[in-house]
C-alpha positions, 0 to 999 in steps of 0.5 A, spaced: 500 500 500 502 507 497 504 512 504 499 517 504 501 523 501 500 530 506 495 534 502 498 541 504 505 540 500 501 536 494 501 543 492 505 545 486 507 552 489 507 550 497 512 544 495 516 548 491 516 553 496 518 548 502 523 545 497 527 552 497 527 553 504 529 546 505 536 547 503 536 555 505 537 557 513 532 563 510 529 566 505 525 573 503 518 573 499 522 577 493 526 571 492 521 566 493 516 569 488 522 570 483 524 563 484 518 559 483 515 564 478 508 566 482 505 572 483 505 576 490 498 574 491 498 567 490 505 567 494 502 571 501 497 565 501 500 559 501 506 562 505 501 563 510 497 556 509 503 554 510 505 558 517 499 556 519 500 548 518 506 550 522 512 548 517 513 555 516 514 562 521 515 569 518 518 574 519 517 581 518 521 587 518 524 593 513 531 594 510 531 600 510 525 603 510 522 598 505 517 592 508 521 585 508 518 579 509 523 572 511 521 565 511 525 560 515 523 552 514 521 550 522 523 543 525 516 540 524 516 543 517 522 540 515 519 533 518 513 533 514 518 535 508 522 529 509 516 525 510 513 527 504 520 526 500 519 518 503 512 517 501 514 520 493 520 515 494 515 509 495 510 512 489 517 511 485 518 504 486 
């Protein structure tokens, strides 16, 4: 029988977004929009599913005086991608 594969991250744009913070310490929103090509819109919303699963925290702040917002993936977060990972692993075999 095929693991069960967690929902939140099955999205396109969220496991793109948790695969970039899984190989960075942190990462601001303009660099994750430019990395996976979303819009500002469609980002801010799964960033904040995402940190409400709790896989995710935000930080908000400024550089200088303009408005920055940096995401780091958190312990649970990078149990579930891992998890996640396992799960596709076996869908492979």
């Amino acid at each position: 029988m095929f693991p069960k594969l967690d929902p939140l991250l099955h999205s396109e744009l969220r496991l793109a977004v948790m695969s970039i913070l899984a190989d960075v310490e942190s990462a601001d929103f303009t660099y994750l929009k430019k990395q996976t090509g979303s819009t500002s819109g469609n980002l801010s919303v799964q960033i904040d599913k995402l940190t409400s699963a709790g896989y995710i925290a935000v930080e908000k702040g400024f550089k200088g005086k303009i408005p920055c917002t940096t995401c780091r993936i958190t312990p649970a977060g990078t149990e579930a991608f891992n998890s996640y990972v396992e799960a596709l692993k076996e869908y492979l075999k």
